[in-house]
C-alpha positions in Angstrom: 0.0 0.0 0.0 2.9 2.1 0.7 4.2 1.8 -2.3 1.1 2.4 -4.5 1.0 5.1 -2.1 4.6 6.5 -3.2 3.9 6.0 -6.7 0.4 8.1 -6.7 2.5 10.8 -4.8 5.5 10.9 -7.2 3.5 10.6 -10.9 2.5 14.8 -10.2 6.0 15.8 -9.4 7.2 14.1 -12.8 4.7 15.6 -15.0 5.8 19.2 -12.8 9.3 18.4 -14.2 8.5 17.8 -17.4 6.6 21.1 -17.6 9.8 23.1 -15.6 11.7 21.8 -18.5 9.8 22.9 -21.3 9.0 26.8 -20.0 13.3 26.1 -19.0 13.9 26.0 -22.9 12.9 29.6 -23.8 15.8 31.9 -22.7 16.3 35.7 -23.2 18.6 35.1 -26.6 15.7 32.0 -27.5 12.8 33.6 -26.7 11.1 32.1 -29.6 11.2 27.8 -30.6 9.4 26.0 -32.5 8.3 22.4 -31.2 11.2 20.6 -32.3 13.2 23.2 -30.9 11.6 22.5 -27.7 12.0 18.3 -27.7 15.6 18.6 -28.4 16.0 20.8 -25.5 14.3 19.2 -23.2 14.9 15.9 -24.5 11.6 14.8 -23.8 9.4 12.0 -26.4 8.1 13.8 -29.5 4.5 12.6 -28.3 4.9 14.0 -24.7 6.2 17.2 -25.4 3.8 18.0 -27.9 1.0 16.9 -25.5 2.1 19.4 -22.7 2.9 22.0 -25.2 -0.6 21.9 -26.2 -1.8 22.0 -22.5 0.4 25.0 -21.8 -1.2 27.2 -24.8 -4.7 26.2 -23.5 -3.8 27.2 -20.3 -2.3 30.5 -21.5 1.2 29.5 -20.1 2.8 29.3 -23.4 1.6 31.9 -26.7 1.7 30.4 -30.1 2.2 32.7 -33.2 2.3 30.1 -36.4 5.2 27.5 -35.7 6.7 29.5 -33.0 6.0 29.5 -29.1 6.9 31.9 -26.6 6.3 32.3 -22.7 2.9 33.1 -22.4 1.6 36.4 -20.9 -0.7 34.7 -18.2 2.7 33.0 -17.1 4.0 37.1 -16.7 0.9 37.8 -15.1 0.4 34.7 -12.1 4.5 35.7 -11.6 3.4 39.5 -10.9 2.4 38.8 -7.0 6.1 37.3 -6.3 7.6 40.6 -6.9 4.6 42.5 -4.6 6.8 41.5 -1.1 9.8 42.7 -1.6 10.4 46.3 -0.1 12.2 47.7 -3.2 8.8 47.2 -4.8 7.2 48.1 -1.9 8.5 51.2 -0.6 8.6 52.9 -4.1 5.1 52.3 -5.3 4.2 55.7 -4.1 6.7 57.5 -6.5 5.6 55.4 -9.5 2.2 56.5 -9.1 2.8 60.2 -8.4 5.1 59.9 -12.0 2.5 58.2 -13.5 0.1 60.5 -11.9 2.2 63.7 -13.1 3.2 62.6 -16.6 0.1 61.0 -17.5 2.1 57.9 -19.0 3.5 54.6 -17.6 5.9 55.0 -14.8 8.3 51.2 -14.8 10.5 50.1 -12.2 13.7 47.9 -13.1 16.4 46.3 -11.9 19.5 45.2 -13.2 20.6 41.0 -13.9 23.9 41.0 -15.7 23.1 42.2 -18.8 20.2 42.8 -18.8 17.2 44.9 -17.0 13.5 43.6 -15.7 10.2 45.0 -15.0 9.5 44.4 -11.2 6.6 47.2 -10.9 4.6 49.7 -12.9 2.0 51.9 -12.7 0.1 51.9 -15.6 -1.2 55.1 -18.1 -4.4 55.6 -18.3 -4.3 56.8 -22.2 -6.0 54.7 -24.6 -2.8 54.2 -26.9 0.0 53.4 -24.5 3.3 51.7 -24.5 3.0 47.9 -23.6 4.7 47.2 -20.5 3.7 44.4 -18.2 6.1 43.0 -15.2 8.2 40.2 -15.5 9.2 42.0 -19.0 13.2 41.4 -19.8 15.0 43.6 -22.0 18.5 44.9 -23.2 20.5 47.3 -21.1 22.4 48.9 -24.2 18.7 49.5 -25.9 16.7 52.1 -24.2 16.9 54.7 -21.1 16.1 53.1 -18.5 18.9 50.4 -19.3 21.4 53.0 -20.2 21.0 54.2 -16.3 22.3 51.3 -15.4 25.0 51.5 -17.6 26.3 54.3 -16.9 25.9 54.7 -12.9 26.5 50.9 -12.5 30.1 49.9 -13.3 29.7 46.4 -13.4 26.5 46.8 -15.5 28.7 48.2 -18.5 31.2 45.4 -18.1 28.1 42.6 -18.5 26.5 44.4 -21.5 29.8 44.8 -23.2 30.6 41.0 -22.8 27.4 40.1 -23.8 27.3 41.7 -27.1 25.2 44.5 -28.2 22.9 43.6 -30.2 20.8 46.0 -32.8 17.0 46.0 -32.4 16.2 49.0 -34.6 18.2 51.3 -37.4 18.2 53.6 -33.6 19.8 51.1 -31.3 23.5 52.0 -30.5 25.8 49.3 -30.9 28.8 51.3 -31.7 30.7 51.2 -27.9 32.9 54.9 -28.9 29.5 55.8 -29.1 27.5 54.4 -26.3 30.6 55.5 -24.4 29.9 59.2 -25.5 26.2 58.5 -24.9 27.1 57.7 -21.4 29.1 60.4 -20.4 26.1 62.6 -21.0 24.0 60.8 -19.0 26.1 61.4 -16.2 26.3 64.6 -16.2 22.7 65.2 -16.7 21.3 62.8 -13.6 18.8 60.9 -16.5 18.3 59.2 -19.7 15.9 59.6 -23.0 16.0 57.1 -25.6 14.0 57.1 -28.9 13.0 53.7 -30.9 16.7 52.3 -29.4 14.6 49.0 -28.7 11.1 48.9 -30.6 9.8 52.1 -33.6 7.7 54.2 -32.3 8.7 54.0 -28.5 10.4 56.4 -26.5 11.0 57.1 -22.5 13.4 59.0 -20.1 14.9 57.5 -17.0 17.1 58.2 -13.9 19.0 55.8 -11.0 17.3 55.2 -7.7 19.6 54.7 -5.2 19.8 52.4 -1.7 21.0 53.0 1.5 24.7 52.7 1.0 24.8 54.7 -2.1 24.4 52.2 -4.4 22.1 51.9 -7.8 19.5 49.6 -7.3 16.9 50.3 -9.8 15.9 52.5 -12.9 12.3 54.2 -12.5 11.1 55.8 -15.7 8.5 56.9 -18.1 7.6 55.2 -21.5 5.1 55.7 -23.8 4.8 56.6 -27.9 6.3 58.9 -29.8 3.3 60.6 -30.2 3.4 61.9 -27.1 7.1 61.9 -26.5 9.1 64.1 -28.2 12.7 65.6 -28.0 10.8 68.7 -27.0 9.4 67.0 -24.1 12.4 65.9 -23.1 13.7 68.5 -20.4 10.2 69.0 -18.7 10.1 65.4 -18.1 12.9 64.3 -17.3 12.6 66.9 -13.9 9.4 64.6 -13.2 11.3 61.4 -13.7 14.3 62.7 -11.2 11.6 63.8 -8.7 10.7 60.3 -8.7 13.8 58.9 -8.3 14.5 60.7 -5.5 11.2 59.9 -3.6 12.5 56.1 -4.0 16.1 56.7 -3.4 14.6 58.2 -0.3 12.1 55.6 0.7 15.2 53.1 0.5 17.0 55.1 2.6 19.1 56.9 0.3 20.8 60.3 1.9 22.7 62.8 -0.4 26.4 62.5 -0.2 27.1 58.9 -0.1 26.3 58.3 -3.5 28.9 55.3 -5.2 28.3 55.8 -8.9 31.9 56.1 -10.5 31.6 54.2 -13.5 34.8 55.4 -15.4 
């Protein structure tokens, strides 16, 4: 009895495994497989796979677009709550409202893994045409303003973009490193960020570092939203919005002026 017991217990846990290993196929430079893709990755029976990718797309887990499969938004979405605990996200929900509140478009909080920058919190515009952000969203650090704040306040974050490769995304995206090194320098003297279609046409947003309690950059809070609505003209009025919101959450985290440790020469 125990051991039909054991074996009633365990069949669950290897179907879970088979499943961990198919969503574990898609990475940031795969985001996209096909099926065949996915059974030589995971290694799993042609039959199997197939069956589970099927149950994944029904269940919204996985997104389909002809022969190709991708992580599925309802996945992004039942992964939202895990972020809601942690303080960072915590304590600077109040300044991503009041910029969303003040600029009228989607305020974004990321953070930084290697090379490479994530939406952990947003506060969404209320336009009808808006910017599609949603969090769990992984993107570029080289491709965009809120990535380039990392970049250049965040030593380390240069060195892991660098060694990654930098990529091109649009006929705007820098890839050039005299360049982006130029690019940065500017940003560091002017406390923010603006980037226009660097990552998708039509996009823009402006950016600045939040800080933490020792000094450090921690996160990049921002504005995006289309070029429609922001312009190179726009620029300077925003950008004192996006810095007043940056430090609101550099100072819900603690942050005090003077102990800032952003040399990133």
């Amino acid at each position: 009895m125990a051991g039909d017991n054991g074996k009633a217990s365990s069949a669950p846990l290897l179907v879970l495994q088979k499943l961990k290993q198919i969503l574990a196929s898609f990475t940031i430079e795969q985001p996209e497989l096909t099926l065949q893709q996915i059974i030589r990755a995971t290694g799993l029976p042609s039959s199997t796979c197939q069956r589970l990718v099927q149950n994944l797309v029904r269940e919204g887990l996985l997104d389909r677009d002809e022969d190709q499969y991708r992580i599925g938004l309802e996945f992004v979405r039942l992964a939202a709550p895990g972020t809601f605990g942690l303080d960072l996200v915590r304590l600077t929900r109040p300044a991503l409202q009041w910029l969303r509140d003040r600029t009228g478009e989607t305020a974004c909080l990321y953070v930084r893994d290697g090379a490479y920058r994530t939406v952990v919190a947003l506060a969404e515009s209320r336009h009808p045409v808006v910017r599609l952000f949603v969090v769990g969203m992984v993107m570029p650090l080289h491709a965009g303003s809120a990535g380039k704040v990392f970049l250049a306040f965040d030593p380390a974050a240069r060195k892991d973009a660098v060694a990654h490769g930098l990529g091109r995304f649009t006929p705007r995206t820098v890839v050039d490193i005299d360049v982006l090194t130029e690019q940065l320098e500017q940003i560091r003297d002017a406390g923010y960020a603006a980037s226009f279609e660097e990552r998708d046409l039509g996009a823009a947003s402006v950016s600045a570092p939040v800080y933490g309690l020792t000094g450090e950059v921690v996160a990049a809070i921002g504005i995006g939203a289309p070029t429609q609505r922001l312009a190179p003209a726009d620029v300077p009025e925003l950008a004192g919005l996006v810095l007043e919101a940056a430090q609101q959450a550099s100072r819900r985290l603690g942050y005090r002026a003077g102990v800032r440790r952003d040399d990133a020469s």
